[in-house]
C-alpha positions in Angstrom: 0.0 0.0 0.0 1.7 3.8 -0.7 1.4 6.8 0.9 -0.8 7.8 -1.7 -3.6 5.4 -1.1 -3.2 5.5 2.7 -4.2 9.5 2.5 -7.3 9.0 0.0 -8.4 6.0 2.3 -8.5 8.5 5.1 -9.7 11.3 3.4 -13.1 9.4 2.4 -13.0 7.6 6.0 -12.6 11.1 7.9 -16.2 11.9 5.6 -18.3 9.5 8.4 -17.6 11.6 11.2 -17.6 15.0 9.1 -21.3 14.0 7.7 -22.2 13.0 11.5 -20.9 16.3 12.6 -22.8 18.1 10.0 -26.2 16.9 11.1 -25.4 17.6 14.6 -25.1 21.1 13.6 -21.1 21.1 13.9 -18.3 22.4 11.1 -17.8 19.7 8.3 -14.7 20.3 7.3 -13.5 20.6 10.5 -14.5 17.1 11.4 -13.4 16.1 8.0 -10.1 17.0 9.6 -10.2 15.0 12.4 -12.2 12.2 10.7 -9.3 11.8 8.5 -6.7 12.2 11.2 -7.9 10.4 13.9 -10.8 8.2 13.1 -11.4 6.4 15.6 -10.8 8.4 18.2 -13.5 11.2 16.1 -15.9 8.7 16.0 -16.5 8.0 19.5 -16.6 11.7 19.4 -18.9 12.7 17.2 -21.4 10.0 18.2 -21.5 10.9 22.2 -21.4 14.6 20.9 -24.5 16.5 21.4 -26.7 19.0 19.0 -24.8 22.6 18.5 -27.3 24.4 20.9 -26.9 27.4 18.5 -27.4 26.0 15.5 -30.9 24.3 16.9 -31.7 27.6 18.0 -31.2 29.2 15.1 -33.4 26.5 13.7 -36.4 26.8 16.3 -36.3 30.6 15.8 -36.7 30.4 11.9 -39.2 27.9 11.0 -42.6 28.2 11.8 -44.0 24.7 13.9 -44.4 21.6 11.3 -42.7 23.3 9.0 -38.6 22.9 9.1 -36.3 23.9 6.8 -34.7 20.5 5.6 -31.2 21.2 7.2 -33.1 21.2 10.8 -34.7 18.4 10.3 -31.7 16.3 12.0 -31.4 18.4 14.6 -35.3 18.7 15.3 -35.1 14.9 15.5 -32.0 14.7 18.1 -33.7 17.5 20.6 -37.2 16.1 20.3 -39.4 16.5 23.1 -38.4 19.6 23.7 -37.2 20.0 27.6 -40.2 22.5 28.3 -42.4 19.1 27.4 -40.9 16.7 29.0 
């Protein structure tokens, strides 16, 4: 195996923490990053890592009930109930 196919390898690995991130509301290409460097270690990460409270704000504040933009959706489904209902 070369160098060469060692870094593309980890450059499409690093994506499953970076797309994970993403939803969550986080950087992607900042998780690509550390996908790519340190897989394992970023993918216990990301999956114990909880919603960007900003970015679900951001979400809650803009859309109107029932009707989320399609980039909230993930995050509407990782915060629901809402802590007021439960």
């Amino acid at each position: 195996m070369t160098a060469g196919q060692v870094i593309i390898g980890a450059a499409f690995i690093g994506l499953i923490p970076a797309f994970i991130a993403r939803s969550k509301g986080y950087s992607f290409l900042a998780w690509w990053l550390y996908g790519a460097a340190l897989f394992i270690v970023a993918i216990v990460h990301v999956l114990i890592l909880q919603p960007n409270p900003g970015t679900v704000r951001k979400c809650r504040i803009a859309s109107a009930p029932f009707q989320l933009p399609r980039r909230c959706a993930p995050m509407a489904r990782a915060t629901y109930p809402p802590s007021s209902l439960a």
